[in-house]
Predicted model as a PDB file, atoms N, CA, C, CB and O in Angstrom, pLDDT in the B-factor column:
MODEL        1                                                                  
ATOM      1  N   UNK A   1      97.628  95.367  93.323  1.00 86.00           N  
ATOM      2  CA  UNK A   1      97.274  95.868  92.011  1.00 86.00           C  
ATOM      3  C   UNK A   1      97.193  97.406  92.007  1.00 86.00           C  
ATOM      4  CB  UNK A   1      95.943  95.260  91.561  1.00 86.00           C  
ATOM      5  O   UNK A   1      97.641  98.013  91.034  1.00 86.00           O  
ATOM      6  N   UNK A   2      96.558  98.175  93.206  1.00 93.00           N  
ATOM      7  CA  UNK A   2      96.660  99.598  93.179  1.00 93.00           C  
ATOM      8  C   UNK A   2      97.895  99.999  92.828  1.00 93.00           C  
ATOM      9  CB  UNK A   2      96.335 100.187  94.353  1.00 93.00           C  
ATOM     10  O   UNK A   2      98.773  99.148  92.971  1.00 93.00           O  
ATOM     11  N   UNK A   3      98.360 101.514  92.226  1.00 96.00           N  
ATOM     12  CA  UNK A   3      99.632 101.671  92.049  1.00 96.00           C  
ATOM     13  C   UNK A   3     100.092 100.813  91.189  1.00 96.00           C  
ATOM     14  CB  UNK A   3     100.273 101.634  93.090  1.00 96.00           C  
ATOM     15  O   UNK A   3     101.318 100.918  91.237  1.00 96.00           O  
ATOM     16  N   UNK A   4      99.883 100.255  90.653  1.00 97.00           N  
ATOM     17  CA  UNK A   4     100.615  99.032  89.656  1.00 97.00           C  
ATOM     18  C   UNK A   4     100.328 100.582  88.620  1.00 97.00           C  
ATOM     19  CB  UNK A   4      99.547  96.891  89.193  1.00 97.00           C  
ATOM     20  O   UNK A   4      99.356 101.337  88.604  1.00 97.00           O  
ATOM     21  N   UNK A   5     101.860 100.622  87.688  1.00 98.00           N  
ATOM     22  CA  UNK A   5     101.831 101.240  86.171  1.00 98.00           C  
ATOM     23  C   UNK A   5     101.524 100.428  85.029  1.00 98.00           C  
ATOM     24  CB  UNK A   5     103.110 101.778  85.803  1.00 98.00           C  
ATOM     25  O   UNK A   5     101.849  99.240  85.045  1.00 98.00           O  
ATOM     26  N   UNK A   6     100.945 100.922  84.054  1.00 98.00           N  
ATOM     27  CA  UNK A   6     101.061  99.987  83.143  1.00 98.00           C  
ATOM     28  C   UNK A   6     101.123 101.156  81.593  1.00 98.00           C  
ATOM     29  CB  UNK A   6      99.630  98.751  83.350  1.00 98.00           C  
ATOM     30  O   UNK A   6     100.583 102.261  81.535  1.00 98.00           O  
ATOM     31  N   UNK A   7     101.772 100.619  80.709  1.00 98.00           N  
ATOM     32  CA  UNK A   7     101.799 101.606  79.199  1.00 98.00           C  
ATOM     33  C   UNK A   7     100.773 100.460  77.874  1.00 98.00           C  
ATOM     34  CB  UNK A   7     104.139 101.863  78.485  1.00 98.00           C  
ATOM     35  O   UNK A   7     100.717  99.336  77.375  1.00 98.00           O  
ATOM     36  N   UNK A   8     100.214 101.664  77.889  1.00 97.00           N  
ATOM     37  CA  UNK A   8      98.863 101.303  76.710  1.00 97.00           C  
ATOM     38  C   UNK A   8      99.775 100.616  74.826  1.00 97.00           C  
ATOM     39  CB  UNK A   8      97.678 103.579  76.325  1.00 97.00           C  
ATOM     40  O   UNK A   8     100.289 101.217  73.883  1.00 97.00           O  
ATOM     41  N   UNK A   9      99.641  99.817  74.995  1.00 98.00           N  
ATOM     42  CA  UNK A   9     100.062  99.572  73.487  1.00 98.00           C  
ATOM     43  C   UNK A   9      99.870  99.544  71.979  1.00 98.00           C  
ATOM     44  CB  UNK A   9     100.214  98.909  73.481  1.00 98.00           C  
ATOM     45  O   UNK A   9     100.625  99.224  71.061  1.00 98.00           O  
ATOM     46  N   UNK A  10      98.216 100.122  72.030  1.00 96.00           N  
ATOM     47  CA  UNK A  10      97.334 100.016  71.016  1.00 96.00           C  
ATOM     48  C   UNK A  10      95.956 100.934  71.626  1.00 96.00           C  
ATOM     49  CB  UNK A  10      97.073  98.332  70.669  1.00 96.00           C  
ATOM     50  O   UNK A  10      95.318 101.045  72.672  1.00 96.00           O  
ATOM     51  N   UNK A  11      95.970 101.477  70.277  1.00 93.00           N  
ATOM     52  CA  UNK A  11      94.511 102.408  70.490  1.00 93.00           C  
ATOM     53  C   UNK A  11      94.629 103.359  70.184  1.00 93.00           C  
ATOM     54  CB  UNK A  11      93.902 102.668  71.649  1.00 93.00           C  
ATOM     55  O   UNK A  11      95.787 103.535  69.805  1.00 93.00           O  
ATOM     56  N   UNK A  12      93.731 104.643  70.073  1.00 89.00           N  
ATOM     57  CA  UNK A  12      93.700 105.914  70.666  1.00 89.00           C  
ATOM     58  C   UNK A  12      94.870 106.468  71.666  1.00 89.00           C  
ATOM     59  CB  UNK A  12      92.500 105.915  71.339  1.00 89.00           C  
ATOM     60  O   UNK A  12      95.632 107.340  71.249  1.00 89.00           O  
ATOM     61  N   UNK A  13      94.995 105.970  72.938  1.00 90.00           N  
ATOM     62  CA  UNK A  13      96.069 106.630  73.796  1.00 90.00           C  
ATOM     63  C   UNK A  13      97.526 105.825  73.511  1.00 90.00           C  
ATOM     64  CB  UNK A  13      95.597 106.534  75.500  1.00 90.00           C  
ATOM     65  O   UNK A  13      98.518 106.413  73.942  1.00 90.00           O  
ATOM     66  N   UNK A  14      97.704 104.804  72.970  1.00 95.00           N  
ATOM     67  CA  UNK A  14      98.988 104.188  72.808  1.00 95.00           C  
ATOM     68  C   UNK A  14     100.006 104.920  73.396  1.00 95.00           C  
ATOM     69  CB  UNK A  14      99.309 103.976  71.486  1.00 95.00           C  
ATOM     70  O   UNK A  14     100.126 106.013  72.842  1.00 95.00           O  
ATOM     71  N   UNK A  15     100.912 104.710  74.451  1.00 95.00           N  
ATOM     72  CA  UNK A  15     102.800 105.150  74.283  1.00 95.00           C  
ATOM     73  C   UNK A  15     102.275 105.896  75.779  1.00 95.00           C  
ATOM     74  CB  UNK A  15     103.701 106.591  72.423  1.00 95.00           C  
ATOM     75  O   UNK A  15     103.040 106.435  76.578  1.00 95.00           O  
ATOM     76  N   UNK A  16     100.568 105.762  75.956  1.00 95.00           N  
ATOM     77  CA  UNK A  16     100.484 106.476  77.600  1.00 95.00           C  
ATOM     78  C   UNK A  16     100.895 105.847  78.761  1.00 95.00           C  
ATOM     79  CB  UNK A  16      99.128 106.770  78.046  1.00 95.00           C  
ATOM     80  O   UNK A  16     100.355 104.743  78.829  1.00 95.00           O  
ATOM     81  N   UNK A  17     101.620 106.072  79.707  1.00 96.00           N  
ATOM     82  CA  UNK A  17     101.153 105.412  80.895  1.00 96.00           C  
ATOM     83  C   UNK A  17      99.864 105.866  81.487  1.00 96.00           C  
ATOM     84  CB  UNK A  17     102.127 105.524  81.869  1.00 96.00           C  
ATOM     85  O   UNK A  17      99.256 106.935  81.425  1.00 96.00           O  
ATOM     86  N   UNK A  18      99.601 104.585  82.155  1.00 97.00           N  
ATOM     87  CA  UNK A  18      98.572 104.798  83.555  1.00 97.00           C  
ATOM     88  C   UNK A  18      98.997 104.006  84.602  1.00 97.00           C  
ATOM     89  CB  UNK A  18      96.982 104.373  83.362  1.00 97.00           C  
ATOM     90  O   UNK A  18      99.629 102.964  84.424  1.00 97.00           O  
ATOM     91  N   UNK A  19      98.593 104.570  86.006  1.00 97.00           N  
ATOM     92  CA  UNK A  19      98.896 104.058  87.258  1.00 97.00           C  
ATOM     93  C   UNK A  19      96.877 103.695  87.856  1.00 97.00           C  
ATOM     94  CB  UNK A  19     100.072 105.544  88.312  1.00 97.00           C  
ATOM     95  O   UNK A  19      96.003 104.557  87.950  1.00 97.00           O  
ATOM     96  N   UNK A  20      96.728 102.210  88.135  1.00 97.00           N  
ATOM     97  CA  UNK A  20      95.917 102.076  88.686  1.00 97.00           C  
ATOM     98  C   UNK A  20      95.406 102.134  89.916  1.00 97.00           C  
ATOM     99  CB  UNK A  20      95.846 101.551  88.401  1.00 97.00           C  
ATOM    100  O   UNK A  20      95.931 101.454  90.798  1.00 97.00           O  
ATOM    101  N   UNK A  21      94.146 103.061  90.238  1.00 96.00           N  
ATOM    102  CA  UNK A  21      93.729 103.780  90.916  1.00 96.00           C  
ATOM    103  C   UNK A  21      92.966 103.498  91.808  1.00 96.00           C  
ATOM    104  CB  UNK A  21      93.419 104.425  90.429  1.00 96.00           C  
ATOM    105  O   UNK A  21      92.821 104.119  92.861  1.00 96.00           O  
ATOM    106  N   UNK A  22      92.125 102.039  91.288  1.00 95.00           N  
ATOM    107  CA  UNK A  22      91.170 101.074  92.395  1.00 95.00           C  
ATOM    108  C   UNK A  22      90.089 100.220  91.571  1.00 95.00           C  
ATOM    109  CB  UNK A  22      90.196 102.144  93.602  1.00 95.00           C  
ATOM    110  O   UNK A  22      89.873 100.226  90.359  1.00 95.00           O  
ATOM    111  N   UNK A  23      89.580  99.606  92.423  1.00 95.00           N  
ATOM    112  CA  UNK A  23      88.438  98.561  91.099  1.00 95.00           C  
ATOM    113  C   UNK A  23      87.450 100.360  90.370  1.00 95.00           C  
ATOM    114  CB  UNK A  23      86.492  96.716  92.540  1.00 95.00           C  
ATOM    115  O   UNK A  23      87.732 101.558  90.391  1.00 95.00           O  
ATOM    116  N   UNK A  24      86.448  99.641  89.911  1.00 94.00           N  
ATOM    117  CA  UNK A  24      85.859 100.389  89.053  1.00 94.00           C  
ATOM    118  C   UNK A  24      84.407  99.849  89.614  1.00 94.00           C  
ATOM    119  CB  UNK A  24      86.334 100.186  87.444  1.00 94.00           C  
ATOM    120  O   UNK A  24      83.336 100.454  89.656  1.00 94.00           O  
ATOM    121  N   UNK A  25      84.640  98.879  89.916  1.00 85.00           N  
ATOM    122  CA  UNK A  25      83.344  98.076  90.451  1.00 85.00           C  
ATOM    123  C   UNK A  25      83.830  96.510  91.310  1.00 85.00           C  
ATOM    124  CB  UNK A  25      82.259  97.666  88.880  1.00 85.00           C  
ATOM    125  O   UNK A  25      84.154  95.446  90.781  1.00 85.00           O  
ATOM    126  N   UNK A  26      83.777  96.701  92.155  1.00 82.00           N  
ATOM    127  CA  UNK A  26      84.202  95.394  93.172  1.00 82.00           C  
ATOM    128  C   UNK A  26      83.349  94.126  92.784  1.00 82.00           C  
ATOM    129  CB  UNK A  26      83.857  95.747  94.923  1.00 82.00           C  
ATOM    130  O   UNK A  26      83.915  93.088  93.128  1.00 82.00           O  
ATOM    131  N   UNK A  27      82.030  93.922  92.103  1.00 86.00           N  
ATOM    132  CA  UNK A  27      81.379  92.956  92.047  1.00 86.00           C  
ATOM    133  C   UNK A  27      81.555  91.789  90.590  1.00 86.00           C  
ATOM    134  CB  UNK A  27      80.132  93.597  92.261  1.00 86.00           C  
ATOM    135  O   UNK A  27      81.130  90.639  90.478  1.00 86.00           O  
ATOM    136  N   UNK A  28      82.452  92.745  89.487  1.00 83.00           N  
ATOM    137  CA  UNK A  28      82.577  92.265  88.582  1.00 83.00           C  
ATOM    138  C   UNK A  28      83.508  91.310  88.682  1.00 83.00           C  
ATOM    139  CB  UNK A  28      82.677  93.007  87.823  1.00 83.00           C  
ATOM    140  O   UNK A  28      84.409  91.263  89.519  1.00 83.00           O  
ATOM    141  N   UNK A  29      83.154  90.104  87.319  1.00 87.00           N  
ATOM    142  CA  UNK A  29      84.285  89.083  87.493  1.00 87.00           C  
ATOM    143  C   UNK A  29      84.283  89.104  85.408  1.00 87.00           C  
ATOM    144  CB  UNK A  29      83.690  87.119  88.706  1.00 87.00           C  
ATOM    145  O   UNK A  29      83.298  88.818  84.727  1.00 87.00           O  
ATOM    146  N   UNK A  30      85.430  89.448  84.953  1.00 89.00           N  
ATOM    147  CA  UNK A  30      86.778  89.301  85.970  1.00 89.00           C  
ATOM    148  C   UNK A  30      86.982  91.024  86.474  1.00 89.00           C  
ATOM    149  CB  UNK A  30      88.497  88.561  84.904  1.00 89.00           C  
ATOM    150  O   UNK A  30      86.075  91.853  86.409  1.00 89.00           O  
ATOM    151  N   UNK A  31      88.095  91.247  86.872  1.00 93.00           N  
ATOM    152  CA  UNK A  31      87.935  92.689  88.026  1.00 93.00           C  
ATOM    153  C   UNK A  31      88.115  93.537  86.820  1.00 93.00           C  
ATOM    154  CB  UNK A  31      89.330  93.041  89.565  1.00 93.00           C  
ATOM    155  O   UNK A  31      89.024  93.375  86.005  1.00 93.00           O  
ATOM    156  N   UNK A  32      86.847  94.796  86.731  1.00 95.00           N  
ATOM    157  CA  UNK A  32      87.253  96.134  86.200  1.00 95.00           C  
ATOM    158  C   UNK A  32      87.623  97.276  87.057  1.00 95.00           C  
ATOM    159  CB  UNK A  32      86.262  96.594  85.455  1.00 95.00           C  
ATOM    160  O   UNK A  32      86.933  97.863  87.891  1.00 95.00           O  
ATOM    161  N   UNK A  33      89.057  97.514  86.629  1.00 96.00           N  
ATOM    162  CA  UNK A  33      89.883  98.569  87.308  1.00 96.00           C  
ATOM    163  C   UNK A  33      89.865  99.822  86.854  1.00 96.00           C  
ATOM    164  CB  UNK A  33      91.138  98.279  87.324  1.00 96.00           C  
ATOM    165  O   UNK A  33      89.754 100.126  85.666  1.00 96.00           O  
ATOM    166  N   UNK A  34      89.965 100.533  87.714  1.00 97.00           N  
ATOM    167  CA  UNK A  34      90.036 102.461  87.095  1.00 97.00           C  
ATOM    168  C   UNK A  34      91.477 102.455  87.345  1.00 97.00           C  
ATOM    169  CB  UNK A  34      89.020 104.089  88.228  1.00 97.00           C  
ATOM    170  O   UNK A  34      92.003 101.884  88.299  1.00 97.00           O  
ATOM    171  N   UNK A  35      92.331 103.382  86.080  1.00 97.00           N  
ATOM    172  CA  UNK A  35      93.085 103.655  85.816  1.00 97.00           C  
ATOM    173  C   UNK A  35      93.726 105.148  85.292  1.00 97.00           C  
ATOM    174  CB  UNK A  35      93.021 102.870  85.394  1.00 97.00           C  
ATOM    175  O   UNK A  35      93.742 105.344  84.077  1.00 97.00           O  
ATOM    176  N   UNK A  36      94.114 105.925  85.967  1.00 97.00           N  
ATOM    177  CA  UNK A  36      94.626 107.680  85.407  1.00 97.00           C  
ATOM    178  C   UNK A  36      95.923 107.566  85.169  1.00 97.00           C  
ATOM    179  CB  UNK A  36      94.497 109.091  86.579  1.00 97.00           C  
ATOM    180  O   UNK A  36      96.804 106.917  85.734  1.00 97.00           O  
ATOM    181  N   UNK A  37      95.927 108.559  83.902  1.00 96.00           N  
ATOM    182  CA  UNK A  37      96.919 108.783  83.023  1.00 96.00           C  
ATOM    183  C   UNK A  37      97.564 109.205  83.646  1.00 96.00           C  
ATOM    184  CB  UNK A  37      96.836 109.372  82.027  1.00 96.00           C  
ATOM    185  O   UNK A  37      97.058 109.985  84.453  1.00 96.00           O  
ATOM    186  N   UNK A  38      99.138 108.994  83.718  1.00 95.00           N  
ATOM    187  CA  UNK A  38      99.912 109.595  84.275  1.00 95.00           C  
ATOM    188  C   UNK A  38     100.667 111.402  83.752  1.00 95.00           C  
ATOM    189  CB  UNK A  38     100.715 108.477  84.324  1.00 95.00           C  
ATOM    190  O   UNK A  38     101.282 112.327  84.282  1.00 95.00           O  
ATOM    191  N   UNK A  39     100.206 111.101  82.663  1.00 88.00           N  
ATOM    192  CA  UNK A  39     100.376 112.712  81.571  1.00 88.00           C  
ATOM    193  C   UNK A  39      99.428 114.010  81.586  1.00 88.00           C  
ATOM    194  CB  UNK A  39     100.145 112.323  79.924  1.00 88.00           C  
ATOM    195  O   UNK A  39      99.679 115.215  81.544  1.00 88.00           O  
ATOM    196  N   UNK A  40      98.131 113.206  81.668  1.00 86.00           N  
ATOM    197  CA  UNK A  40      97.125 114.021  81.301  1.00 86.00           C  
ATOM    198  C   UNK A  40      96.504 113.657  82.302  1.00 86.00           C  
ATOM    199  CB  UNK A  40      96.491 113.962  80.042  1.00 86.00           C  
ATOM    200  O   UNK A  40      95.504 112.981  82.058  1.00 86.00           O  
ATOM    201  N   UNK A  41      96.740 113.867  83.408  1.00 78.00           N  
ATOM    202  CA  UNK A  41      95.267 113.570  85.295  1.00 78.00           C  
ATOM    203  C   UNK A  41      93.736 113.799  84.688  1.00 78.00           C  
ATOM    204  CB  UNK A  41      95.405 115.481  87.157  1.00 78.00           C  
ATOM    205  O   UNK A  41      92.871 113.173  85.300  1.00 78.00           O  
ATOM    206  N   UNK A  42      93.437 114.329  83.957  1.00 90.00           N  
ATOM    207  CA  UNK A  42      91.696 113.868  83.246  1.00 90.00           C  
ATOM    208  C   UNK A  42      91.254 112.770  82.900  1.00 90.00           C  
ATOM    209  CB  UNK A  42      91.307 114.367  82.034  1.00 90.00           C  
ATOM    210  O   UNK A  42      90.116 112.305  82.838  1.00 90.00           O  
ATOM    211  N   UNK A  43      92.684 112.220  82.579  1.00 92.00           N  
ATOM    212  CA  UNK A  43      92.475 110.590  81.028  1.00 92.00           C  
ATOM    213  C   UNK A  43      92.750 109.611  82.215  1.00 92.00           C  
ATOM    214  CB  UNK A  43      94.220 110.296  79.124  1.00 92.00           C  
ATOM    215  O   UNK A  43      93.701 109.332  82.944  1.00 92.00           O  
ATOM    216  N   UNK A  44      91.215 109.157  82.021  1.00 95.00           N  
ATOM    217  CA  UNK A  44      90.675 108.262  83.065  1.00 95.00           C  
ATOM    218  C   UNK A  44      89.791 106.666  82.122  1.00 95.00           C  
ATOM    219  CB  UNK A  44      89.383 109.451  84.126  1.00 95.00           C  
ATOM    220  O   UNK A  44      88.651 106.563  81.669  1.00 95.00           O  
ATOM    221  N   UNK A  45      90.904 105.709  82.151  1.00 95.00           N  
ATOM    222  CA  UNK A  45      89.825 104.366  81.785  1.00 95.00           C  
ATOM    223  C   UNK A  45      89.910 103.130  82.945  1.00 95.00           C  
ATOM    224  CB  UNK A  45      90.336 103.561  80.106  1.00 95.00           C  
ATOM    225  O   UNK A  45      90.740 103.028  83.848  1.00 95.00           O  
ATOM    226  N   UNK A  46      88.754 102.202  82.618  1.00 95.00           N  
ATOM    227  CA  UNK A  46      88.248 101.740  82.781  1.00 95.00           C  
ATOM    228  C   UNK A  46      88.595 100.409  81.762  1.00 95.00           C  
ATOM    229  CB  UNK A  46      87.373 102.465  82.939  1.00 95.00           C  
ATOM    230  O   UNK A  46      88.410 100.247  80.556  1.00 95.00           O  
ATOM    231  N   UNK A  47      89.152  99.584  82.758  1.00 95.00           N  
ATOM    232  CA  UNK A  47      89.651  98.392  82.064  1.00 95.00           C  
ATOM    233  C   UNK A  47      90.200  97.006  82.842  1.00 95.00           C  
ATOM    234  CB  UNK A  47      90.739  98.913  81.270  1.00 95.00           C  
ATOM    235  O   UNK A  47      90.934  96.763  83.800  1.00 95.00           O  
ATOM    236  N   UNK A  48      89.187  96.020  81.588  1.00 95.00           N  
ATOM    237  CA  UNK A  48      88.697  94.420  82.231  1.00 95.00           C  
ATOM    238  C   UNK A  48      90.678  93.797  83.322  1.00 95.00           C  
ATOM    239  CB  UNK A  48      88.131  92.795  79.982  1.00 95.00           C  
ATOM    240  O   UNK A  48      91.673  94.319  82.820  1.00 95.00           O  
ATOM    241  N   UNK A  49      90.865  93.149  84.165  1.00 94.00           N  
ATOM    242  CA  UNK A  49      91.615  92.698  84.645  1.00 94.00           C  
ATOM    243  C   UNK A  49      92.373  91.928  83.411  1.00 94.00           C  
ATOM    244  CB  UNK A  49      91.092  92.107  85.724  1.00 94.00           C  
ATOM    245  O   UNK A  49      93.599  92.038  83.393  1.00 94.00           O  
ATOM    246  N   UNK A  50      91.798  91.220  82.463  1.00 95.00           N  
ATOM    247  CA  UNK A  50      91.645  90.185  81.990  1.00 95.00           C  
ATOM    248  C   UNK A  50      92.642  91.091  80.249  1.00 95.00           C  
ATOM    249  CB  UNK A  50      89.720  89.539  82.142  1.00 95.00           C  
ATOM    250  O   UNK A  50      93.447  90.536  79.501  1.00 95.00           O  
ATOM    251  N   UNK A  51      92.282  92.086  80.201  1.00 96.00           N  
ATOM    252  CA  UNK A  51      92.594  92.844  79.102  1.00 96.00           C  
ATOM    253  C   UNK A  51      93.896  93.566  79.659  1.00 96.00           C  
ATOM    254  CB  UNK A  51      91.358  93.820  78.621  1.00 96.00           C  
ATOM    255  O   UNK A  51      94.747  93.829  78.809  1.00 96.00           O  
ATOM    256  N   UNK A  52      94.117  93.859  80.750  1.00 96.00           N  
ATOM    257  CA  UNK A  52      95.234  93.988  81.555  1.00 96.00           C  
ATOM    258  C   UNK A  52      96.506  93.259  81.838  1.00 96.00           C  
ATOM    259  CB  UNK A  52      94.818  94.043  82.428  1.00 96.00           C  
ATOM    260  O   UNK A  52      97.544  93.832  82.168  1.00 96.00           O  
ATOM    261  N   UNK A  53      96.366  91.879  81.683  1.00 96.00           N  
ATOM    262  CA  UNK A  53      97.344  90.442  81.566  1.00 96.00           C  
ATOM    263  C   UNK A  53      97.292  90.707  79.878  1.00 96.00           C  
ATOM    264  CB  UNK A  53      96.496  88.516  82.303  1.00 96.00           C  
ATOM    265  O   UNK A  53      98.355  90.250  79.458  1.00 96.00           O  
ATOM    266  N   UNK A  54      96.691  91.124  79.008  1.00 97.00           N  
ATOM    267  CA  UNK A  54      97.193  91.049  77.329  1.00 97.00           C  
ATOM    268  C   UNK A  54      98.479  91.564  76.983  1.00 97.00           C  
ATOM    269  CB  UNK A  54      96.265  91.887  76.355  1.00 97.00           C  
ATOM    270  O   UNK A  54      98.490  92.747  76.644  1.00 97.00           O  
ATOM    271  N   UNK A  55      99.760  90.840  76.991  1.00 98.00           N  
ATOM    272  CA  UNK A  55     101.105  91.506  76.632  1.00 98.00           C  
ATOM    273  C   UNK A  55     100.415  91.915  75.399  1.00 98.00           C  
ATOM    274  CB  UNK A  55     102.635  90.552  76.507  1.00 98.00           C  
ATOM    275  O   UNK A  55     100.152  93.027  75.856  1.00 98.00           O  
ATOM    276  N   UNK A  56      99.874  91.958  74.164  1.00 98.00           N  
ATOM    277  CA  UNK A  56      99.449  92.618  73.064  1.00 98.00           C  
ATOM    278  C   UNK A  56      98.767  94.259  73.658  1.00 98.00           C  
ATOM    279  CB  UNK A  56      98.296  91.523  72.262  1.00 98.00           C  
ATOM    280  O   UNK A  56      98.765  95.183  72.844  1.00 98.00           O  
ATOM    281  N   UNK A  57      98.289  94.473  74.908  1.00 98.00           N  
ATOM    282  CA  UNK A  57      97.767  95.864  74.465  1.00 98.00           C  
ATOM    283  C   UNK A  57      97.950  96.788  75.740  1.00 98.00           C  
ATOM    284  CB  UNK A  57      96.098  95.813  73.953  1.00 98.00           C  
ATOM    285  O   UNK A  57      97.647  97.980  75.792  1.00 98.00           O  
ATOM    286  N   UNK A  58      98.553  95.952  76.862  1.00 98.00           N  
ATOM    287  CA  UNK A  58      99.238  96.277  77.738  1.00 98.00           C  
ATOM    288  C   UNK A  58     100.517  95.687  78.218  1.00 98.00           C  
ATOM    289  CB  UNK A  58      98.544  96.319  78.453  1.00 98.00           C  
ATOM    290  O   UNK A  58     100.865  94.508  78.157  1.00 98.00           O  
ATOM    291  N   UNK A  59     101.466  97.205  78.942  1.00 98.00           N  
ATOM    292  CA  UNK A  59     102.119  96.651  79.097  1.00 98.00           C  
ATOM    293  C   UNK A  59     102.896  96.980  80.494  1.00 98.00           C  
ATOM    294  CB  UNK A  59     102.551  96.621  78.054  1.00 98.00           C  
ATOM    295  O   UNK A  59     103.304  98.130  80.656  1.00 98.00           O  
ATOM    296  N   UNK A  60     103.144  95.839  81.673  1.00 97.00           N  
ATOM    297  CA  UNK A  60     103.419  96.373  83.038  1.00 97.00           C  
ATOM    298  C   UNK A  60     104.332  97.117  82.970  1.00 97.00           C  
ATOM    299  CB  UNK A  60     103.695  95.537  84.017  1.00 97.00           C  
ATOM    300  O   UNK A  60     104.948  96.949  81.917  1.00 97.00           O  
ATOM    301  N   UNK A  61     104.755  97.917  83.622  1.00 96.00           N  
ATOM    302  CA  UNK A  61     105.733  98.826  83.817  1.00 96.00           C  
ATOM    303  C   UNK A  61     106.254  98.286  85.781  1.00 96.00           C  
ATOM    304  CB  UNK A  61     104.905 100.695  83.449  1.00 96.00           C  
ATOM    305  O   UNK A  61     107.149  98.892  86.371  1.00 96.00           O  
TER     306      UNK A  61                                                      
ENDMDL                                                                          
END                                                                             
C-alpha cells in the first residue's frame, strides 16, 4: 500500500494526486493512511482504507 498513487475525485482538492506515505495510526480498523500531495509536498490527508477502495472519490493510479 505505501507508494501506492491515487487521484482525488471529489472535494476541495479534486484532479490532485497523492502518493501514500504510511498508516496514520496502525491500531485503527479499518486502516487510516497518510497521504502527500504529489503537487503541493504541504497537502497532507488522512484517509479511512475503506474510503480509499470508493471508485466514486478515489481513484488508483
Amino acid at each position: 500500500m505505501i507508494d501506492s498513487r491515487y487521484k482525488k475525485l471529489t472535494g476541495m482538492h479534486a484532479g490532485h494526486t497523492y502518493v501514500v506515505t504510511g498508516p496514520a495510526n496502525e491500531t485503527d480498523t479499518p486502516m487510516t493512511w497518510s497521504l502527500r500531495a504529489e503537487t503541493v509536498p504541504d497537502e497532507r490527508l488522512q484517509v479511512k482504507e475503506t474510503e480509499l477502495n470508493d471508485p466514486k472519490l478515489w481513484q488508483p493510479l
